[in-house]
C-alpha positions as protocol buffer text, in pm:
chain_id: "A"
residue {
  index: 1
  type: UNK
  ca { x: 783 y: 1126 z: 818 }
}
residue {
  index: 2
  type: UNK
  ca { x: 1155 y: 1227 z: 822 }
}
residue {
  index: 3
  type: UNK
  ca { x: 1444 y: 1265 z: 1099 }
}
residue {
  index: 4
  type: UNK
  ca { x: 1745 y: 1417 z: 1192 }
}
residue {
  index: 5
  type: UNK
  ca { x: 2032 y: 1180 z: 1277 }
}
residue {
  index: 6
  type: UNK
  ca { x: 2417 y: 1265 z: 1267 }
}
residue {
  index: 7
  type: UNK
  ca { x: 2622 y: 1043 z: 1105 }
}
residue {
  index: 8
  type: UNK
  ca { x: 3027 y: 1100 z: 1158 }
}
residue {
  index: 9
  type: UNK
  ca { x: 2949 y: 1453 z: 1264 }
}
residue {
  index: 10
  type: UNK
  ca { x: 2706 y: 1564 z: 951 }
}
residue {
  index: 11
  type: UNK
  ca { x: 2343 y: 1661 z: 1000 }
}
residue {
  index: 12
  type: UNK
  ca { x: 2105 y: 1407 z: 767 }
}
residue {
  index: 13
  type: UNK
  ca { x: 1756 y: 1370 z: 710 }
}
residue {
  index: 14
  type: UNK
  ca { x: 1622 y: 1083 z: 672 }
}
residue {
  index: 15
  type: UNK
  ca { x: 1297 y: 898 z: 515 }
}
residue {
  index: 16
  type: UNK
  ca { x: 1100 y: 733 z: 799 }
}
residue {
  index: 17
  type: UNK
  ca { x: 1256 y: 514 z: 1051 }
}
residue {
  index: 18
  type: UNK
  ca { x: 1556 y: 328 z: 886 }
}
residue {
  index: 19
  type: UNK
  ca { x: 1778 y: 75 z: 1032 }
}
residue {
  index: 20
  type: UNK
  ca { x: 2132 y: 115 z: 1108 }
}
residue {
  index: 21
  type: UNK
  ca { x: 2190 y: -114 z: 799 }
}
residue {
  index: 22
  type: UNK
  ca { x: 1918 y: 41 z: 568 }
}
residue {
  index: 23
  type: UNK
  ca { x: 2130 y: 340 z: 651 }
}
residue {
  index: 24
  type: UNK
  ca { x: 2458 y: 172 z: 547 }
}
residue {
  index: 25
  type: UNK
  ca { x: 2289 y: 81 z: 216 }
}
residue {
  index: 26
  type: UNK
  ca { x: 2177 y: 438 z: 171 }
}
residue {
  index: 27
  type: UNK
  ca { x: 2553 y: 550 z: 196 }
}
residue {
  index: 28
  type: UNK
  ca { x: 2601 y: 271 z: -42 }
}
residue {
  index: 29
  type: UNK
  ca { x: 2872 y: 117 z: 211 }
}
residue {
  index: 30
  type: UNK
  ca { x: 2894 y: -265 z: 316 }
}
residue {
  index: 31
  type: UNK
  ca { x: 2825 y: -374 z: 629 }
}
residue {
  index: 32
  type: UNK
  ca { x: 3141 y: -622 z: 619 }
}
residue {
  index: 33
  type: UNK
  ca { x: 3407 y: -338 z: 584 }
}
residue {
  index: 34
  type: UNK
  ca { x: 3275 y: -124 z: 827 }
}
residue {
  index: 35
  type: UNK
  ca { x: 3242 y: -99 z: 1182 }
}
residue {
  index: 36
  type: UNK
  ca { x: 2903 y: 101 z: 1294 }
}
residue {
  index: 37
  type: UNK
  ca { x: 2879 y: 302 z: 1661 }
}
residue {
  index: 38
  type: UNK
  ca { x: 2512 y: 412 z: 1737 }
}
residue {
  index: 39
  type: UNK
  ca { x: 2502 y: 663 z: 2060 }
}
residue {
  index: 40
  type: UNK
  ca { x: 2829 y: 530 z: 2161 }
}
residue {
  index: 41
  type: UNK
  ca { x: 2775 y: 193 z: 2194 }
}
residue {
  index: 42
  type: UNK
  ca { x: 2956 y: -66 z: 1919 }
}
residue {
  index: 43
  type: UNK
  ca { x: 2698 y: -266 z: 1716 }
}
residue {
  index: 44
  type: UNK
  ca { x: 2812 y: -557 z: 1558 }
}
residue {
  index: 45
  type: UNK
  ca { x: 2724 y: -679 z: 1231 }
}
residue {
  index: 46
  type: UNK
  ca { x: 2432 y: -970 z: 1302 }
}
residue {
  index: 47
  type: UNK
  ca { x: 2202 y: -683 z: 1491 }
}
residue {
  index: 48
  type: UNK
  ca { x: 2225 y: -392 z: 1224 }
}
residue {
  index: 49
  type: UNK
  ca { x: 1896 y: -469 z: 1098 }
}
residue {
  index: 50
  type: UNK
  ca { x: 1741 y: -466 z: 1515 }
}
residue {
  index: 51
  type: UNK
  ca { x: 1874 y: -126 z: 1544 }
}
residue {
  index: 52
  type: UNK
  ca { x: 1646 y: 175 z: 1477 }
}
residue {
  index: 53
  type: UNK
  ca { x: 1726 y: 512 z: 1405 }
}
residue {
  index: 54
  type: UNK
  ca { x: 1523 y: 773 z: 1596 }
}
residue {
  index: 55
  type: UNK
  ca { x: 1536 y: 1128 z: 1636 }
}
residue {
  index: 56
  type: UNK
  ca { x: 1830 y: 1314 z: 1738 }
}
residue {
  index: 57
  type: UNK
  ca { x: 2062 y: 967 z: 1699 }
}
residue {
  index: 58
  type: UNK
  ca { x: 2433 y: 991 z: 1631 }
}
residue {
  index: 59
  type: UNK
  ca { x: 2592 y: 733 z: 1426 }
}
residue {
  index: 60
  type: UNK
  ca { x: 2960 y: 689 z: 1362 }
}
residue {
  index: 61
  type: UNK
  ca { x: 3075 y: 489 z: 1057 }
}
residue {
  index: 62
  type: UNK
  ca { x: 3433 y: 350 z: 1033 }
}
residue {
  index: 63
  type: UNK
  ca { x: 3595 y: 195 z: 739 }
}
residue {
  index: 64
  type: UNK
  ca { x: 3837 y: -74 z: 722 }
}
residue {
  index: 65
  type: UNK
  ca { x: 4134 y: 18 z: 510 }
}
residue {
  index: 66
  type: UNK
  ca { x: 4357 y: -239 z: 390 }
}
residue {
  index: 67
  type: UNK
  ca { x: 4765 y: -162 z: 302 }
}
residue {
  index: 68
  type: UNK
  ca { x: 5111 y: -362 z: 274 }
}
C-alpha cells in the first residue's frame, strides 16, 4: 500500500503508513537538527514516532543552520 504526502511543497509516495520520524530517516535527516510541521501544527521531537502519515498529509521540514 503506498500514499501521497507533500513534504516542503514536493509530491512523494510513500511505502505504507510511515511515521513522521520513519519519514525523517527516509530523507536521511536527524530528528535533533530539524524542526518537523505536520498539517500545520508543530510536532516536537518526543512524539515523532506517535505521528502517522496518511493520505493527502503535508509535512514541512526545517533545518537548523548553524553560523558565526
Amino acid at each position: 500500500r503506498s500514499m501521497n504526502v507533500t513534504v516542503n511543497g514536493v509530491q512523494r509516495k510513500l511505502g505504507g503508513e510511515p511515521t513522521l520520524l520513519e519519514l525523517l530517516e527516509q530523507l536521511e535527516l536527524d530528528p535533533r537538527t530539524v524542526v518537523v510541521e505536520h498539517n500545520q501544527r508543530i510536532v516536537r521531537r518526543p512524539v515523532l514516532t506517535d505521528v502517522q502519515l496518511a493520505e493527502g498529509d503535508v509535512v514541512e521540514v526545517v533545518h537548523f543552520v548553524g553560523g558565526g
